[in-house]
NUFI-578488 format. One line per field, with one value per residue (C-alpha): residue number from 1; y, x, z. Coordinates in nm, 2 decimals, padded with zeros to 4 digits. Example, Ala and Ser with C-alpha at 12.3 -4.5 7.8 and 13.67 -1.06 7.14 Angstrom:
num <- (1|2) .
y <- (-00.45|-00.11) .
x <- (01.23|01.37) .
z <- (00.78|00.71) .
// end
This chain:
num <- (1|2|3|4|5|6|7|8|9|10|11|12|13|14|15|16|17|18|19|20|21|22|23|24|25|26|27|28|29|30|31|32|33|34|35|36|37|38|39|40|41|42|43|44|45|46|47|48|49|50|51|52|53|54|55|56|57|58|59|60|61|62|63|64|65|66|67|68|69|70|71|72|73|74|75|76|77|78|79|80|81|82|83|84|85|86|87|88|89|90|91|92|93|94|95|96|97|98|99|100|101|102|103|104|105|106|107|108|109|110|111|112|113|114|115|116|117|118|119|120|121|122|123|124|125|126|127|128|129|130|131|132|133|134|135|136|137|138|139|140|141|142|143|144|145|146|147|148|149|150|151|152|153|154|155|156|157|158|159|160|161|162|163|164|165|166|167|168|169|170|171|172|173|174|175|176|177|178|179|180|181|182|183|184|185|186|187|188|189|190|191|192|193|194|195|196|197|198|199|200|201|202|203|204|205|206|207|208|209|210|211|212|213|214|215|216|217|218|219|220|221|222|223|224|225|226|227|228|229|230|231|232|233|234|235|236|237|238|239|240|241|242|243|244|245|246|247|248|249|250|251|252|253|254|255|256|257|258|259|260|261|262|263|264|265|266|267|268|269|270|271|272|273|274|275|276|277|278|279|280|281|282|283|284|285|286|287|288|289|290|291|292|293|294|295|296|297|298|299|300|301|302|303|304|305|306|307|308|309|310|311|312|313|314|315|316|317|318|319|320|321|322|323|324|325|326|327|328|329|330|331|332|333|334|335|336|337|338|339|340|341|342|343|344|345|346|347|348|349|350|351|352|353|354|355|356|357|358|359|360|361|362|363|364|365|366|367|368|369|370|371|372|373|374|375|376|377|378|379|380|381|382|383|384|385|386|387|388|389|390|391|392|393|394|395|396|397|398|399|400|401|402|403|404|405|406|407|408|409|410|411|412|413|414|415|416|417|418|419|420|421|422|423|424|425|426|427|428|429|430|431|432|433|434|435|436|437|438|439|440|441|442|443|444|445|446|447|448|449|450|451|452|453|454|455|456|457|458|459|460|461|462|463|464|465|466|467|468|469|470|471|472|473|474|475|476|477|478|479|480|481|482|483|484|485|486|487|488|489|490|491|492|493) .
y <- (01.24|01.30|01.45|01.18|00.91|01.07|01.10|00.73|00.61|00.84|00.70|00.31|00.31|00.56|00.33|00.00|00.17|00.23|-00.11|-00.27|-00.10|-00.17|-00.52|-00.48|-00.40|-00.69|-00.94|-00.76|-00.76|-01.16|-01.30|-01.12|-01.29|-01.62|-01.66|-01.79|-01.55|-01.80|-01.56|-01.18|-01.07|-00.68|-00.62|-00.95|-01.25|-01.46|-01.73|-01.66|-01.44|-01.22|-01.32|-01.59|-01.71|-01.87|-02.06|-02.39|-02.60|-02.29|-02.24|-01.95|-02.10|-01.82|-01.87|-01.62|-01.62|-01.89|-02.00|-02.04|-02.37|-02.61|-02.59|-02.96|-02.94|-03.25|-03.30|-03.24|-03.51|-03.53|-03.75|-04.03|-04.01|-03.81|-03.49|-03.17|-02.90|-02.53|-02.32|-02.36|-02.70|-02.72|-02.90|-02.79|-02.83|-02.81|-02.81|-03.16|-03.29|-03.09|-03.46|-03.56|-03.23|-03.30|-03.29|-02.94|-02.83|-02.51|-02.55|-02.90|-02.61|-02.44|-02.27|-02.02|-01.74|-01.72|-01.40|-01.25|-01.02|-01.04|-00.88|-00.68|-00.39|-00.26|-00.31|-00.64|-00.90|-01.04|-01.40|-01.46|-01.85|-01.89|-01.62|-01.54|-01.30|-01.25|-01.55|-01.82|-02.04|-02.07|-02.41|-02.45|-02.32|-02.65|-02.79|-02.71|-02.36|-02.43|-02.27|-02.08|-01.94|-01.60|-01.77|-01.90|-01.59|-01.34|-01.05|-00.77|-00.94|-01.02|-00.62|-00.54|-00.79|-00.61|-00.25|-00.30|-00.18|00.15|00.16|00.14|00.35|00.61|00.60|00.59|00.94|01.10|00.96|01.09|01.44|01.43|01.38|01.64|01.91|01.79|01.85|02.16|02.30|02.49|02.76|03.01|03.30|03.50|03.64|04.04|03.95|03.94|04.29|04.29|04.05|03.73|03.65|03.45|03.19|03.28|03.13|03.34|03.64|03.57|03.58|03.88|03.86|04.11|03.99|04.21|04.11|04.03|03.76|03.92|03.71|03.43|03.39|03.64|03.43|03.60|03.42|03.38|03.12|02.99|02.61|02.81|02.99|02.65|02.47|02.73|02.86|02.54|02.24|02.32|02.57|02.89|03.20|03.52|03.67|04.05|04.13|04.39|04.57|04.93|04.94|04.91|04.66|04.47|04.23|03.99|03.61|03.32|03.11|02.75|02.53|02.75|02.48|02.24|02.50|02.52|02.18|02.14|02.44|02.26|02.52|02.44|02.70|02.92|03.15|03.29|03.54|03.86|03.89|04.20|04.17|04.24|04.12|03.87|03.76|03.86|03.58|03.49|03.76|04.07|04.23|03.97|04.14|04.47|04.48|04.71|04.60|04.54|04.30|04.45|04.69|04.64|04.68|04.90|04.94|04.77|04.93|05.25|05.05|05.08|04.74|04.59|04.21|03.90|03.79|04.11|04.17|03.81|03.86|04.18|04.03|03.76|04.02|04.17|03.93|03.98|04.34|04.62|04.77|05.04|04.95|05.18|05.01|05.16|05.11|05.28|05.47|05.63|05.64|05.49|05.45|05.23|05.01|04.62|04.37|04.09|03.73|03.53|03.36|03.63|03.71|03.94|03.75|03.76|03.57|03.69|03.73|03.45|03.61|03.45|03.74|03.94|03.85|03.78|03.44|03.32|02.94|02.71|02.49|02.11|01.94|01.56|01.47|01.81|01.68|01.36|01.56|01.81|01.53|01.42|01.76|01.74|01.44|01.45|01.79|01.63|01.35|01.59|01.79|01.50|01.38|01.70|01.72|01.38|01.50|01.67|01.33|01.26|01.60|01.56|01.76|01.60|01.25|01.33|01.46|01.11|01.01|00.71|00.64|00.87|01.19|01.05|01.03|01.38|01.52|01.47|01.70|01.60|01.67|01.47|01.62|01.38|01.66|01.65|01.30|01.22|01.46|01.39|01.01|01.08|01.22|00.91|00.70|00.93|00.90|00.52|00.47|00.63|00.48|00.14|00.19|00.27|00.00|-00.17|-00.54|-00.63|-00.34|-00.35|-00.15|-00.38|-00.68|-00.44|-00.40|-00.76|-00.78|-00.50|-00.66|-01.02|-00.80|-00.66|-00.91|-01.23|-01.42|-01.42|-01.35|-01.64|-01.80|-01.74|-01.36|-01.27|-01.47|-01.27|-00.92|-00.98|-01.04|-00.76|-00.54|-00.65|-00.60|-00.21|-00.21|-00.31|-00.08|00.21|00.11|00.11|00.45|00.62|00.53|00.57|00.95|01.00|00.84|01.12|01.37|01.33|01.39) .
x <- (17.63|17.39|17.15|17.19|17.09|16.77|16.66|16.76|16.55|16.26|16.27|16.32|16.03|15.80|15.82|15.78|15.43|15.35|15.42|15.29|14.94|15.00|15.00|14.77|14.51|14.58|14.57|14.21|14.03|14.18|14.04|13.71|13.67|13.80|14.06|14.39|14.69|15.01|15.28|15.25|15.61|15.78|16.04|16.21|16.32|16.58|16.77|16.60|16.44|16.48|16.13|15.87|15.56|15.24|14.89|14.91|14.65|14.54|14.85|15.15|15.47|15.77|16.11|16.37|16.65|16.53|16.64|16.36|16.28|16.35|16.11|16.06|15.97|15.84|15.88|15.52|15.49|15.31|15.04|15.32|15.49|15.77|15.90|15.74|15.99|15.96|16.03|16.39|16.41|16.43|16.18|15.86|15.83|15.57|15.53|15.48|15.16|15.15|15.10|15.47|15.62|15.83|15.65|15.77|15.71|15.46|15.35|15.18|14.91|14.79|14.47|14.68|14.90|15.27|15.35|15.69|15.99|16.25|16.61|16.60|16.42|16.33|15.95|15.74|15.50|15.16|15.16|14.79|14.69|14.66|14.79|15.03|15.29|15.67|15.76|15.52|15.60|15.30|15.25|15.28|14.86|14.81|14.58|14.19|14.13|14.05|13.73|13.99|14.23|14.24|14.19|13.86|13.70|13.52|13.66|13.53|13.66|14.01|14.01|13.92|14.19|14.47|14.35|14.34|14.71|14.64|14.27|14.48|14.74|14.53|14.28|14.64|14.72|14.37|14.38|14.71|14.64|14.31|14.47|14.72|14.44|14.30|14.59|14.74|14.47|14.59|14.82|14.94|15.06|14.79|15.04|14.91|15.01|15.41|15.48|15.84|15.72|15.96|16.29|16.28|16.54|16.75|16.56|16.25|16.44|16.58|16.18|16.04|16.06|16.23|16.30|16.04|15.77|15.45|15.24|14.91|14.73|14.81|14.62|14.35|14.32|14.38|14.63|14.64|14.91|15.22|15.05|14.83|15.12|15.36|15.07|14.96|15.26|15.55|15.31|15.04|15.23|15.05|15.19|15.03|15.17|15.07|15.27|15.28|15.64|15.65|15.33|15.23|15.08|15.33|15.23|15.43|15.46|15.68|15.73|15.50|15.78|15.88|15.84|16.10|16.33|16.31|16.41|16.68|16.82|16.84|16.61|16.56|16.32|16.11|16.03|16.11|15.94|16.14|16.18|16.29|16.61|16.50|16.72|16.55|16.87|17.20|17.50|17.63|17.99|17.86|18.19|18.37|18.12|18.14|17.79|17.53|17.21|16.94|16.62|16.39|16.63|16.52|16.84|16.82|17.19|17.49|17.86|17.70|17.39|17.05|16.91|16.64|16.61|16.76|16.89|17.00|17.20|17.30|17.48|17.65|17.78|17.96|18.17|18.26|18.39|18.67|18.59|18.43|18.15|17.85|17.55|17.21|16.91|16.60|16.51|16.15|16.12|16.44|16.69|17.05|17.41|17.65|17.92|18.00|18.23|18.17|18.38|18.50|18.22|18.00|17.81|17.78|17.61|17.24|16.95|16.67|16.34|16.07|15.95|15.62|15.52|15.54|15.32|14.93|14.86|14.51|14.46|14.14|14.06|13.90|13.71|13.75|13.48|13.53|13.89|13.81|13.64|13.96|14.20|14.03|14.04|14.39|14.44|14.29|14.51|14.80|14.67|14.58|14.92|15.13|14.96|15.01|15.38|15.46|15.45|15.77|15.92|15.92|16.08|16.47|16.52|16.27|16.43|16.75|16.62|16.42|16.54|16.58|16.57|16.81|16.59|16.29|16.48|16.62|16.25|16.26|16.45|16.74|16.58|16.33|16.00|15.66|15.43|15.67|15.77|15.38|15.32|15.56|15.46|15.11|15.28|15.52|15.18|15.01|15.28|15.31|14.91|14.94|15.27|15.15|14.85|15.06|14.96|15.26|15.28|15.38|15.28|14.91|14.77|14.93|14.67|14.46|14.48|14.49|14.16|13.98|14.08|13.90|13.62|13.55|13.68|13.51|13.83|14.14|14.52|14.70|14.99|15.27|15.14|15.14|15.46|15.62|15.45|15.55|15.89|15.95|15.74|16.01|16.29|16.17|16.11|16.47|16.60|16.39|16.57|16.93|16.88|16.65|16.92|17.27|17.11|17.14|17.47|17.57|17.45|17.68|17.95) .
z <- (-02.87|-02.57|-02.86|-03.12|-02.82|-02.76|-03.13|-03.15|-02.89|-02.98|-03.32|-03.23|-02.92|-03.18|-03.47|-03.20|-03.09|-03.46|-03.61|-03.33|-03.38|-03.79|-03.73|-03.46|-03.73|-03.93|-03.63|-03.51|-03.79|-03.92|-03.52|-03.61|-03.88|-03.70|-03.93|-03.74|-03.72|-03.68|-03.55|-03.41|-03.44|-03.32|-03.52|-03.76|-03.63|-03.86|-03.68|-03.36|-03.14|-02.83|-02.72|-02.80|-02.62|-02.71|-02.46|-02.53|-02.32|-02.12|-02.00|-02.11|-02.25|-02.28|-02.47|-02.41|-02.66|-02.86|-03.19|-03.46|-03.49|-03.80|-04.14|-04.09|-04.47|-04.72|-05.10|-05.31|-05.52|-05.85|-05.98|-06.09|-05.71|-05.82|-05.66|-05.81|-05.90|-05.93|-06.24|-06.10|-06.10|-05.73|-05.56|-05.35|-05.02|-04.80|-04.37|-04.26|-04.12|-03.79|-03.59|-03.75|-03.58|-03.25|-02.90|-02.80|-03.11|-03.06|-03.41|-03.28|-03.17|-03.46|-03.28|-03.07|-03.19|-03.12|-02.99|-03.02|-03.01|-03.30|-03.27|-03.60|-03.52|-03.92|-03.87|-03.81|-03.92|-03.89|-04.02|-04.08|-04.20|-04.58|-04.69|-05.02|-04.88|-04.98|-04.74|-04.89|-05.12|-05.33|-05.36|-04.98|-05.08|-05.28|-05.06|-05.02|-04.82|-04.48|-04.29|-04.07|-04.34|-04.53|-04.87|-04.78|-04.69|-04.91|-05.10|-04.86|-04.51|-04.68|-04.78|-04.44|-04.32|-04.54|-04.44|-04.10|-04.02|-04.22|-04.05|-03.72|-03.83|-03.90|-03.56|-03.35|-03.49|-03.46|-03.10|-03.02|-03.17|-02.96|-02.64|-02.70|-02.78|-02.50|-02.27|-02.46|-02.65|-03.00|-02.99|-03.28|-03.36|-03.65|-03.90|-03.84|-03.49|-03.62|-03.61|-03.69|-03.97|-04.11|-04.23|-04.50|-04.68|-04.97|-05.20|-05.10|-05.10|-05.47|-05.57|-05.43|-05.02|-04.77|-04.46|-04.22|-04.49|-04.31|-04.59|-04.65|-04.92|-05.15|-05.46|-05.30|-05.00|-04.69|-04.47|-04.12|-04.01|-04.13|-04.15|-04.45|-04.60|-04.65|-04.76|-05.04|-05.17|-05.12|-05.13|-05.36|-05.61|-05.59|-05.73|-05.62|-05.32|-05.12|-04.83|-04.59|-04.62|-04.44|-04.38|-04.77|-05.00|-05.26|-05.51|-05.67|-05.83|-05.72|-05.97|-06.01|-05.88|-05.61|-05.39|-05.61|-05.57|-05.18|-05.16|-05.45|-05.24|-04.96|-04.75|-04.42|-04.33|-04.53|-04.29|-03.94|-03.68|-03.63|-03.26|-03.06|-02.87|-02.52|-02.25|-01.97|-01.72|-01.71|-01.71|-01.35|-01.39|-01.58|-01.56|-01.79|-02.05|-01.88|-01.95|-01.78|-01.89|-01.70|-01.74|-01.96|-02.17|-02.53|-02.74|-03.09|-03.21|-03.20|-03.34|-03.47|-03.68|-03.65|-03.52|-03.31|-03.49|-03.25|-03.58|-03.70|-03.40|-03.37|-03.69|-03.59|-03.26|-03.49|-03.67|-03.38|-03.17|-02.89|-02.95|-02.70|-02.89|-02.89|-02.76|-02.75|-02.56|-02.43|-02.07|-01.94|-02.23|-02.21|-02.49|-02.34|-02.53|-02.34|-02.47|-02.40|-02.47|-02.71|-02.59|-02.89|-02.96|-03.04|-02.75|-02.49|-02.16|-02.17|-02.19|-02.39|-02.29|-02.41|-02.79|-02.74|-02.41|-02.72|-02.94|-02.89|-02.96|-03.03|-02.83|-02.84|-02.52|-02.59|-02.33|-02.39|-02.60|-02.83|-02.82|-03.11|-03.39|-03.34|-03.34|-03.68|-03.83|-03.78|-03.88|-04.19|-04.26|-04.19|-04.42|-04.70|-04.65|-04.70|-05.02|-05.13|-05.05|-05.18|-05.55|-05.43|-05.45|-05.77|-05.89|-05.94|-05.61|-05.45|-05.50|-05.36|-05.06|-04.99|-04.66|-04.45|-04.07|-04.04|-04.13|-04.00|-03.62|-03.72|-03.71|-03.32|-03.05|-02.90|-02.53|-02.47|-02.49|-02.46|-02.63|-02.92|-02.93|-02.89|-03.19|-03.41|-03.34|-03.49|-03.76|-03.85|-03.77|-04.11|-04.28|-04.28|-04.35|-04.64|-04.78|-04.69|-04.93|-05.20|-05.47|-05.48|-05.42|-05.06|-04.97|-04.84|-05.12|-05.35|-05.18|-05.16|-05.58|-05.63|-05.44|-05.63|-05.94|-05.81|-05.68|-06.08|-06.25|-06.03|-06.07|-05.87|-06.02|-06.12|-05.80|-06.13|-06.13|-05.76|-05.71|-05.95|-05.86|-05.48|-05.58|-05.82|-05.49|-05.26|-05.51|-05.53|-05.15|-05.08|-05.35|-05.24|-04.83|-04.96|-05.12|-04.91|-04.57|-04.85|-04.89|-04.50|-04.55|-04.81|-04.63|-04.29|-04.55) .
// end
């Protein structure tokens, strides 16, 4: 439980940050334009809100637990006088002249922003004046554009208007990778630095891979980290593989839709590092495991078989639980054969020495100005990995593994870790760039499409066509929700 808290409130104070920079792109680039932003909202607010305040008359005005105020709506008439009806037969209404609104109505003071908290926390809004989104009534627009509205400006500053929470989206990672290269540097393992090689899923191993393998080449390209491997061979499709197996060369294919397969198999993990088992600490009462090891001793067999692998000899342990066992171990470069017991969970009281003082690693240092080009080199990779991988999505597999805020809050640890939390933030902050540019209406590429089709054709798309496009955008949206989160749903079952 202690776990699932911490992923939670990872995920919720991850995806505040992020959709409070989104938005924070919209509102930036609308006041540089001088076009007025009515409401700055984190997370939704129907019925009321946790949080509202507003600068009316120079000074700050705060509302705590207040609920939204009333449309204070009036009928559109026609030329004749007569109420104007929709294609429903219901009839338009429109905001009343702000000078009819109550006193202490904040809307009276239409220059300012209202700034807000909302109590639903599924994302948040940007409400910028004169702007056709899924909450405006179309007609509300009747009227002349106003100098400070959306509507009346050109083509170019509207695009950079919509963009902005991808544009923001998109700096946010870069800065947050650069400040972690910064603080961390890069670390990795090179591949011919594995010596004991991989294990690999069963998928893999139904293709061609033994676990020990050490990837050579893909395609003829030689490989040199794990990054390269899942990109190549799961994300992009390619088929060639050469591995090092017993100190040889072997060839083989995988086939094209390897990667397909990984996922409709469920795979997890494509491949591990093989790690010797060599023992760090012993438990505080040795003698409950009547073992004799000592710090340092690198064991090689367990119960008469020849093994040296952590997983190997993880396995074995399993088999023989409750049970005293053989054990052989060398300590100084001396062969040893003792026996231990093995408690009914498998194990046998140690603590394993840290695998990475095995291998060499090969780290990069970034002062803090070398740190922003880095941080856009990986965030462009990241970038280019993801578009890659999305075509994943719309293979059978791929669709019933499309998760909702479930598997995104699975992605973080359950101990709370800033570096990781901070990383996996820039990730999330990638990943909704690109699917907010997706050019599907309310989305922002679906404005954005709207507007390149005014900039070509001169002409803008007709109220009738983007009221029905954002509708049939938010009827997809809400489909793709319920059964993106009903997938995590399944899966706890």
């Amino acid at each position: 439980m202690e776990a699932f808290l911490i992923k939670a409130l990872q995920l919720i104070l991850a995806l505040s940050i992020l959709v409070f920079v989104h938005e924070l792109g919209h509102f930036g680039f609308a006041r540089l334009f001088k076009v007025r932003v009515d409401k700055f909202y984190l997370f939704f607010n129907p019925k009321f809100s946790i949080l509202r305040l507003k600068k009316i008359n120079g000074k700050w005005l705060i509302k705590l637990f207040a609920k939204n105020p009333d449309d204070h709506l009036q009928n559109v008439l026609d030329s004749e006088g007569l109420p104007k009806l929709d294609r429903k037969g219901k009839p338009v209404k429109v905001p009343v002249p702000i000078e009819q609104l109550p006193e202490d109505d904040w809307r009276r003071y239409p220059k300012t922003t209202e700034w807000g908290i909302g109590w639903l926390p599924l994302g948040g809004y940007c409400k910028i004046a004169g702007m056709v989104d899924e909450t405006t009534e179309i007609l509300q627009l009747s009227s002349e554009p106003q100098p400070w509205e959306y509507r009346s400006r050109p083509v170019w500053q509207r695009m950079l208007m919509i963009c902005g929470g991808v544009i923001f989206n998109f700096i946010a990672a870069i800065l947050i990778f650069a400040m972690i290269l910064f603080k961390n540097g890069e670390e990795f393992i090179p591949l011919e630095n594995e010596y004991l090689g991989y294990n690999y899923c069963q998928t893999a191993l139904k293709y061609g891979f033994e676990n020990g393998d050490r990837i050579v080449s893909i395609n003829n390209e030689k490989i040199n980290t794990k990054k390269e491997v899942i990109d190549l061979l799961i994300i992009e499709g390619k088929q060639d593989v050469t591995v090092s197996r017993y100190g040889q060369a072997i060839s083989f294919q995988v086939p094209k839709d390897f990667g397909e397969k990984m996922v409709e198999a469920k795979e997890k993990q494509f491949m591990t590092e093989r790690i010797p088992f060599v023992v760090d600490s012993i438990v505080k009462d040795p003698l409950v495991y009547n073992v004799r090891l000592v710090k340092g001793d690198s064991v090689v067999g367990l119960n008469g078989k020849h093994l040296f692998e952590f997983k190997d000899i993880s396995n074995e342990l399993l088999l023989c639980k409750n049970k005293k066992v053989d054990i052989s171990f060398y300590r100084n470069g001396n062969f040893i054969t003792d026996s231990i017991v093995v408690d009914e969970n498998g194990k046998m009281g140690i603590i394993l020495k840290n695998p990475v003082v095995f291998f060499k690693t090969q780290k990069t240092e970034y002062g803090f100005f070398a740190s922003f080009p880095a941080g856009w080199r990986l965030g462009v990779e990241t970038l280019s990995t993801y578009i890659k991988q999305f075509r994943l999505v719309f293979t059978k597999a791929g669709a019933q593994s499309v998760g909702g805020f479930g598997a995104i809050g699975s992605l973080f640890p359950g101990t709370w870790d800033w570096t990781a939390f901070w990383s996996m933030t820039a990730f999330i902050s990638i990943i909704l760039a690109f699917m907010n540019i997706l050019p599907i209406p309310v989305l922002d590429g679906g404005y954005l499409l709207f507007l390149i089709y005014e900039l070509i054709t001169r002409k803008k798309p007709s109220d009738k066509f983007m009221e029905i496009s954002l509708n049939i955008g938010m009827f997809l949206m809400l489909a793709l929700l319920v059964y993106a989160n009903g997938n995590d749903i399944l899966k706890l079952f």
